[in-house]
N, C-alpha and C positions, 0 to 999 in steps of 0.2 A: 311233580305236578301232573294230575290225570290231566285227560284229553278234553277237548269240546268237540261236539258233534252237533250240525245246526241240521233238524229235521222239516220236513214240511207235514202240515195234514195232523198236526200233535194234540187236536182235541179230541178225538173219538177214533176207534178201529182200529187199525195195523199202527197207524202214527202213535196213538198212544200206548200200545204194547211194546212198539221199537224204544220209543223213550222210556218207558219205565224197565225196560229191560237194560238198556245200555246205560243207562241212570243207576241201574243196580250193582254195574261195573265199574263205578267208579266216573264215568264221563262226565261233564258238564254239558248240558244238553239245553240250548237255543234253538225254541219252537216257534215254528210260525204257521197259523194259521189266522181263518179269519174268528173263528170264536175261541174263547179265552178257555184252557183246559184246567178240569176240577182235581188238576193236581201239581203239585211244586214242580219247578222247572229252576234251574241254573239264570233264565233270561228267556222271558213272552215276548214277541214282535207279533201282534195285529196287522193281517194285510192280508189284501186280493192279489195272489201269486200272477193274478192275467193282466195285473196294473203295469204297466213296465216303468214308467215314473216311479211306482212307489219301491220296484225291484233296482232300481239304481238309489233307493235314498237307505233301502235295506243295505246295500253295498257302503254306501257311508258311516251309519250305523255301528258296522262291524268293523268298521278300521283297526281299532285296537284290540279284538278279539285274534287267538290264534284259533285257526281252525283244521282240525284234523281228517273231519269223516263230515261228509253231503249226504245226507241219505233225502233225494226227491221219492218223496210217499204221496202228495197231496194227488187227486183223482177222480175222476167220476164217468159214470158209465151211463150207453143211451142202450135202448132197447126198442129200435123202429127198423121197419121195413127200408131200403133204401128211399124207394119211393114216394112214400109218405114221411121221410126224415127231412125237418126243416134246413136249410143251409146254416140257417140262425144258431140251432143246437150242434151242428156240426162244428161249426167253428168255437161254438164255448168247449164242446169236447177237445178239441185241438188246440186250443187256447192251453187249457188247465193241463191236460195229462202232457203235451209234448213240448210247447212254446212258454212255456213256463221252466218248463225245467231245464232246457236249454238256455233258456236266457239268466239264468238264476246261476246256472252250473258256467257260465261263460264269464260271470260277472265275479263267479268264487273261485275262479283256477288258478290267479294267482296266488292267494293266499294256500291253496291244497301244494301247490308248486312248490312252497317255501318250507310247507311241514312232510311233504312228500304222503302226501294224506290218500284218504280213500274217499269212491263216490258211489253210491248204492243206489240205482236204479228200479223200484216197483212199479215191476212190466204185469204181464199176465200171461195165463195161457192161450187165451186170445190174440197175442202177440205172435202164437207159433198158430198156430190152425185158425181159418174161419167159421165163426158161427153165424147162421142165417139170423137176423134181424138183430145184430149185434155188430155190424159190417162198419159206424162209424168209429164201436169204437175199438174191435179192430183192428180199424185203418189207425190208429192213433197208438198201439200199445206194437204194432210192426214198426212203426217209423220209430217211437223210444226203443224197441229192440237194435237197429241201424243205427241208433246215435250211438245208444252204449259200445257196440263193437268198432265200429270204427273210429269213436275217440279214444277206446283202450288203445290201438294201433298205434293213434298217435303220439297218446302221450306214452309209449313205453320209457323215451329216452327220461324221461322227467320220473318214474316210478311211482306214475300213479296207479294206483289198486281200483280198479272199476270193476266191480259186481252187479250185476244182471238177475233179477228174481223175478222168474217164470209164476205169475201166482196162482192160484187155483182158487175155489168154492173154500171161502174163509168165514164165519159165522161174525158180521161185524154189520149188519144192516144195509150193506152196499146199494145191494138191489131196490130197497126201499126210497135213497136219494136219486136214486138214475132218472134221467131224461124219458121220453117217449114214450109212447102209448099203450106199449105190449109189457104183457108179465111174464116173467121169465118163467119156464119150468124148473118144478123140482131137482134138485141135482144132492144126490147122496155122499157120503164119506167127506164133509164138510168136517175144516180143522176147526181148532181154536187161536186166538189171536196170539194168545202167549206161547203155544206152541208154534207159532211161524216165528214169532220174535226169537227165540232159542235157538232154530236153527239159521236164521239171519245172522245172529252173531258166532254162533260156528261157523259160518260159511266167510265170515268178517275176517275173523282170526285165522284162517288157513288161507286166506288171500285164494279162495276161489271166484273162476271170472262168474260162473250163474249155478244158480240151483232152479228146482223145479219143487215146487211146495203145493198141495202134497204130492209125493213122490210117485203115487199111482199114475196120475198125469203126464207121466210121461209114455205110458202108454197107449194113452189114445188120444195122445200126438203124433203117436208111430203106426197107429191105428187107422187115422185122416190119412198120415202119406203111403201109405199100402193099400190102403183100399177106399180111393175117395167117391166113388159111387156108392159103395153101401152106409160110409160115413154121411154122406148129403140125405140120403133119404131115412137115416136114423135120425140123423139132427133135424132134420124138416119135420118128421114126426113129431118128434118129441117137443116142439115149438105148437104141438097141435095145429097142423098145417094140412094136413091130408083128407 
């Protein structure tokens, strides 16, 4: 009997390269987002992940399903000053990328408890370093980095598999759905979605706790913590701020 894997975010971008990648494995793959995706799935659930009623009716839903692998993907990103950032979009940011996936992931642990499953956390590299007028969400993709680690600690006795994926500049439109009023600068050596999905499930299959996608990024995350004066006034440039 292959596995099921229930995904978030399965209509467009990373969500649906994770699924048709882990779909091509063999998986049974339980997607939910709120728009309907223009490809076959195992089982669609429609729903606003920031519902918390609709995320406990999801929980009944799935009674009879076994579930093996959470991969929380669903996400969105703001691009404002602190200053001029609304509270209102702050908290839909923290809604969707952190309190969503908390509550979703709190609502499925029994069931991952019972198949001794895994949970796939898409964080960002904004999770590890700040970026100036990127600070909500940030603030949002550091606290999912804290949940992922210290629920791996927890649940060690129980053998759940918690993976951690640091993301980078992935060519999926991101930028284009974001909140706020600023536009993001150019940023080079951007991946493809299928090629993040590929190494997502390598990284699945070797029960590693994170990766860092693309892999360059991890150097100018080691770049920020060695030199975070000439880092602020690179990235304040390059924001066209100066």
């Amino acid at each position: 009997m292959g596995k099921t894997a229930v995904i978030t975010g399965v209509s467009k971008g990373l969500g649906k390269a994770l699924s048709q990648k882990f779909q091509s494995e063999g998986f049974k793959i339980i997607g939910i987002s709120r728009n309907l995706p223009e490809f076959p799935l195992y089982r669609f659930i429609q729903a606003d992940l920031t519902d918390i009623n609709r995320l406990l009716e999801i929980k009944e839903e799935l009674k009879e399903e076994r579930i093996d692998l959470l991969i929380n993907n669903a996400g969105i990103g703001i691009y404002e000053s602190w200053e001029d950032m609304s509270i209102e979009d702050l908290k839909k940011v923290f809604e969707l990328n952190f309190f969503s996936v908390v509550y979703l992931t709190k609502l499925l642990l029994p069931k991952l408890r019972e198949s001794r499953g895994s949970i796939i956390n898409v964080s960002s590299v904004a999770g590890k370093l700040y970026v100036p007028y990127m600070g909500g969400y940030c603030a949002s993709k550091y606290a999912l980095n804290a949940f992922s680690d210290s629920l791996r600690a927890e649940l060690r006795k129980d053998e759940i598999h918690i993976l951690n994926l640091i993301v980078g500049r992935i060519n999926t439109g991101f930028s284009i759905r974001a909140l706020g009023s600023k536009k993001p600068p150019e940023t080079p050596f951007g991946s493809s979605p299928e090629k993040f999905a590929e190494a997502v499930f390598k990284a699945y299959k070797k029960k590693k706790r994170e990766i860092v996608f693309p892999g360059w990024y991890r150097y100018f995350i080691l770049i920020s913590k060695l030199f975070p004066s000439l880092y602020d006034r690179i990235s304040y440039e390059k924001w066209n701020q100066s």
